[in-house]
C-alpha positions in Angstrom: 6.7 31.1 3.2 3.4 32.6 2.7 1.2 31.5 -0.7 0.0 34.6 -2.4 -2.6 34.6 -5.0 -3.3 37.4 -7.8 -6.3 38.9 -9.3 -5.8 40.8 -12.6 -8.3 41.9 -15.2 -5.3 42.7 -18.2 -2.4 42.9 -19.4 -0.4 41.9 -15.9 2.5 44.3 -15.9 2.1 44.3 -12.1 2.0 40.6 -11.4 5.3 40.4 -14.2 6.9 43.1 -11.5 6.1 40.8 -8.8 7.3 37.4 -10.8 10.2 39.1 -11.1 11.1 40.4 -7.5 10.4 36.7 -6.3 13.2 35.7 -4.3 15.0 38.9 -4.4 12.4 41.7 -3.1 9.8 39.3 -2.6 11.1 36.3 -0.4 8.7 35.4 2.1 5.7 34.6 -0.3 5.1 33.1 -3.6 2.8 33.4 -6.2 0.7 30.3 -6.4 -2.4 31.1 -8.2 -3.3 34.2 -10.9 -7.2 34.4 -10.9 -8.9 37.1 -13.9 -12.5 37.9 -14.5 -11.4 38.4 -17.9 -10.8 35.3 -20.3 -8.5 37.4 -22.9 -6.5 39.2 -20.2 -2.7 38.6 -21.3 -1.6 38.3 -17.5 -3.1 35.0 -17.8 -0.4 34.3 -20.3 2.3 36.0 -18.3 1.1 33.5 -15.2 1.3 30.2 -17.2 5.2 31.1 -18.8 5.8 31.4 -15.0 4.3 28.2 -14.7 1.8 30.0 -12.4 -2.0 27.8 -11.9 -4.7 30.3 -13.8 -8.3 30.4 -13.1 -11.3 32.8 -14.7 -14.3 33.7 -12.8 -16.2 36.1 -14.7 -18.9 37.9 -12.5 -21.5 38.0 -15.9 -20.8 34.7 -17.5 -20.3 32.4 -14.4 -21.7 34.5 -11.3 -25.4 35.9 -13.2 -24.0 39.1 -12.8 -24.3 38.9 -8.8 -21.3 40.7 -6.9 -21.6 38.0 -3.9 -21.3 35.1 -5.8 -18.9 36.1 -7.4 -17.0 37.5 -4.5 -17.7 33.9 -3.1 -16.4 31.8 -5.4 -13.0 33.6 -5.6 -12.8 33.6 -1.8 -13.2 29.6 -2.6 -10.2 29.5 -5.0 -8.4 31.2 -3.1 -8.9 28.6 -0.1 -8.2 26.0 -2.6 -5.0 27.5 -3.3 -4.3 27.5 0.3 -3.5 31.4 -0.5 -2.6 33.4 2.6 -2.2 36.5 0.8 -4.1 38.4 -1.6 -3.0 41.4 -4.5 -4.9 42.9 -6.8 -3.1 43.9 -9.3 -4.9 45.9 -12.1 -8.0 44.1 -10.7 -11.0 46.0 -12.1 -13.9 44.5 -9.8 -15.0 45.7 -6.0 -14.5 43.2 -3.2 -16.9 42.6 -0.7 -18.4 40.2 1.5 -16.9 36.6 2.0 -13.7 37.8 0.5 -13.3 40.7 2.8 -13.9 39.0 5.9 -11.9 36.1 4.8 -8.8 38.1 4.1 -8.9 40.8 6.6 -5.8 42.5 6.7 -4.3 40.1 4.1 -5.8 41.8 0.9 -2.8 44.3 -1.1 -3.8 46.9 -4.0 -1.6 48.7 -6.1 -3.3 52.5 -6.9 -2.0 54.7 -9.5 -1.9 57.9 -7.5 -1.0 59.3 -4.3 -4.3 58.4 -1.9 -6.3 60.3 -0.8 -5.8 62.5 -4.3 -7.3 61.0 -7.1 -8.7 57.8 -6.1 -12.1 56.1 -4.7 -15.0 54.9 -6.9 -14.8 55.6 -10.3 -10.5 56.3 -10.1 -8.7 53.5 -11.9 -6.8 53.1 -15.3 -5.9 56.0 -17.5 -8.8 57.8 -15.2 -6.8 58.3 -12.6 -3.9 60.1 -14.7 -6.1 62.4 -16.5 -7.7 63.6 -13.5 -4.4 64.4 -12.3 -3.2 66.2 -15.3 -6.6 67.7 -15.2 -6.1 69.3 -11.6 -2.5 70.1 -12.6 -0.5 68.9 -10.0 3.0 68.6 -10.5 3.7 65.7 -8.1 1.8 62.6 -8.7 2.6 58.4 -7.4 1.4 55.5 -6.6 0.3 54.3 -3.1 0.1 51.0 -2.1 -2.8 49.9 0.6 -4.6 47.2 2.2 -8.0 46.8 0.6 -11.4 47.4 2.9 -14.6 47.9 2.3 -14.1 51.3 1.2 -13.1 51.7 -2.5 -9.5 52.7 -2.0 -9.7 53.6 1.8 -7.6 50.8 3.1 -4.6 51.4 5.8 -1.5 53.1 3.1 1.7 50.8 3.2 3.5 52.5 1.1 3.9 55.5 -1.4 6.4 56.7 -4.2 6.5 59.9 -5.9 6.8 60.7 -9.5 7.2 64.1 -11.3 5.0 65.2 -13.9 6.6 66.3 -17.1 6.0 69.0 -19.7 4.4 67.2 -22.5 2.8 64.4 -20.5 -0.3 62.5 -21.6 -2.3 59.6 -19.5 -0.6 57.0 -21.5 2.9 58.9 -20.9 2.6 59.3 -17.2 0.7 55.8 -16.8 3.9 54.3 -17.4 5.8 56.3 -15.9 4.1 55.9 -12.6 4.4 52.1 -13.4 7.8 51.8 -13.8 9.1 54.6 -11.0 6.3 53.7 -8.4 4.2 50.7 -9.0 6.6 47.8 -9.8 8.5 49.1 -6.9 6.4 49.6 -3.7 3.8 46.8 -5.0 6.6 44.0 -4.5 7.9 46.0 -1.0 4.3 46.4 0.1 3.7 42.5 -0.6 7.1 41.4 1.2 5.7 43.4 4.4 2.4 41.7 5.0 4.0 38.2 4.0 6.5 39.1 6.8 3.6 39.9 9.1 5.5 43.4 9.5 1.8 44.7 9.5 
């Protein structure tokens, strides 16, 4: 049983999909630690219902505002946690340096669209469903990936299709693409590197 640990920056709708597939879709990991860099983000709530360990680390507030601390000091949690697995879910922040290295090929992300359309720097949140809308395709998903140094560029594990509809707005097809695609493949994709299947 592998320990996985999440990051989040909101409202945790992902991480609440993967609390919920433990021990059905997800059942060789489990979630032992939910780390934000957002003190008021509500999947911090979600985590301590589940009875889930919480920590913050802000990059500002507790890092000076310097991207390698604060990569450092979740890369130290993390050990703490003994966490073998890593997913961002809804994690608003760029990973680099000790973090990377550390969890090579052990780091999931969930992306609302079909890579490589619509993602990269820049591509996240209700962004990334405009922009679609915006181009005006008719086909749209989520894919998820193992995370690299490259914003979005990791190795695709999986991907999941969802129509656009006549009438749709960002906030229509964010959820959507949520419920159809992301709190699908996200578990799946999660069960697959747990399972060393990658």
């Amino acid at each position: 049983m592998k320990n996985i640990g999440v990051l989040i920056s909101g409202g945790g709708t992902n991480l609440q999909a993967l609390i919920d597939k433990q021990g059905t879709v997800l059942k060789s990991g489990r979630i032992v630690c939910v780390c934000s860099n957002s003190a008021s983000a509500y999947g911090l709530t979600r985590a301590e219902k589940a009875g889930i360990a919480t920590k913050v680390i802000r990059k500002n507030a507790d890092c000076g505002g310097d991207n390698e601390e604060f990569n450092r000091r979740i890369c130290e949690y993390m050990k703490e946690m003994r966490v073998d697995v890593i997913v961002l879910a809804g994690f608003l922040a760029i990973l680099g340096g000790k973090l990377l290295e550390e969890y090579a090929d052990r780091i999931v992300n969930i992306h609302p669209s079909l890579i490589p359309s619509f993602c990269g720097d820049g591509f996240y949140g209700l962004k990334v469903h405009k922009a679609a809308l915006d181009y005006g395709v008719r086909v749209t998903g989520a894919t998820a990936h193992l995370v690299n140094e490259i914003t979005d560029g990791g190795k695709i594990l999986l991907q999941k299709a969802v129509y656009i509809e006549d009438g749709d707005t960002p906030e229509i097809l964010q959820k959507r693409v949520m419920e159809q695609a992301e709190w699908i493949i996200l578990p799946q994709a999660v069960e697959m590197v747990c399972k060393g299947e990658v």
